[in-house]
C-alpha positions in Angstrom: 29.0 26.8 227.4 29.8 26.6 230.9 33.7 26.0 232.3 33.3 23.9 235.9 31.5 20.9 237.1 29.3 24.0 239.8 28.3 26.0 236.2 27.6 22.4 234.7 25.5 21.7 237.5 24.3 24.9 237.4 23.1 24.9 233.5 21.4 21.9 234.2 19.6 23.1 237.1 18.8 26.1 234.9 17.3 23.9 231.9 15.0 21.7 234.4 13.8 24.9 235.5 12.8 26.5 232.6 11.6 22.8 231.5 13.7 21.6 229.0 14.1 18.1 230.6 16.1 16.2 228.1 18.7 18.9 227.8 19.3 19.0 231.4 19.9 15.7 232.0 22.4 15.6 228.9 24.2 18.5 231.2 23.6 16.1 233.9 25.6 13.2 232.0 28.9 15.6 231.3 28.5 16.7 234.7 28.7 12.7 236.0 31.7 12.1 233.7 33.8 14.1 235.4 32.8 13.6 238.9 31.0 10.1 239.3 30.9 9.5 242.9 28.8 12.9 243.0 25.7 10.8 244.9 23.9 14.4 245.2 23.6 14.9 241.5 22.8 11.5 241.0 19.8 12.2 243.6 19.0 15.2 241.5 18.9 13.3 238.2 16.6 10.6 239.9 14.0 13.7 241.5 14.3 15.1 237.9 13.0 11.8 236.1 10.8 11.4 239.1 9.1 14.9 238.1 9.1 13.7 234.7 7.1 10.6 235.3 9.7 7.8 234.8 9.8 6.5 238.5 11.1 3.5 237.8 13.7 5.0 236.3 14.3 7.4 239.1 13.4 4.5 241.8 15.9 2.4 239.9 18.8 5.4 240.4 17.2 6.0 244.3 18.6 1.9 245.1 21.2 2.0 243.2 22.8 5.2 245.5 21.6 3.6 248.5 23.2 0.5 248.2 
């Protein structure tokens, strides 16, 4: 398993990619626990569910960083 928050990142990226949606984002949740204010990934996350058809979801993660 990956080391660093860049190979977490990295993994997940890797896993959305090659289409295994629910894994990423898992990476994507250990990635947020250790840096939270990371608003990039949490745009990432959102145009991840947003590909996977949840755009509320992703909408609701969109306002919530822009507030």
């Amino acid at each position: 398993m990956p080391q660093t928050l860049l190979d977490l990142k990295t993994e997940a990226r890797r896993r959305l990619a090659a289409g295994r949606f629910v894994e990423a984002l898992k990476v994507h949740r250990l990635v947020l626990e250790g840096a939270p204010l990371d608003f990039d990934l949490r745009f990432e996350i959102a145009d991840a569910l947003l590909a996977h058809r949840e755009p509320a979801i992703a909408g609701s993660i969109y306002f919530a960083v822009a507030q």
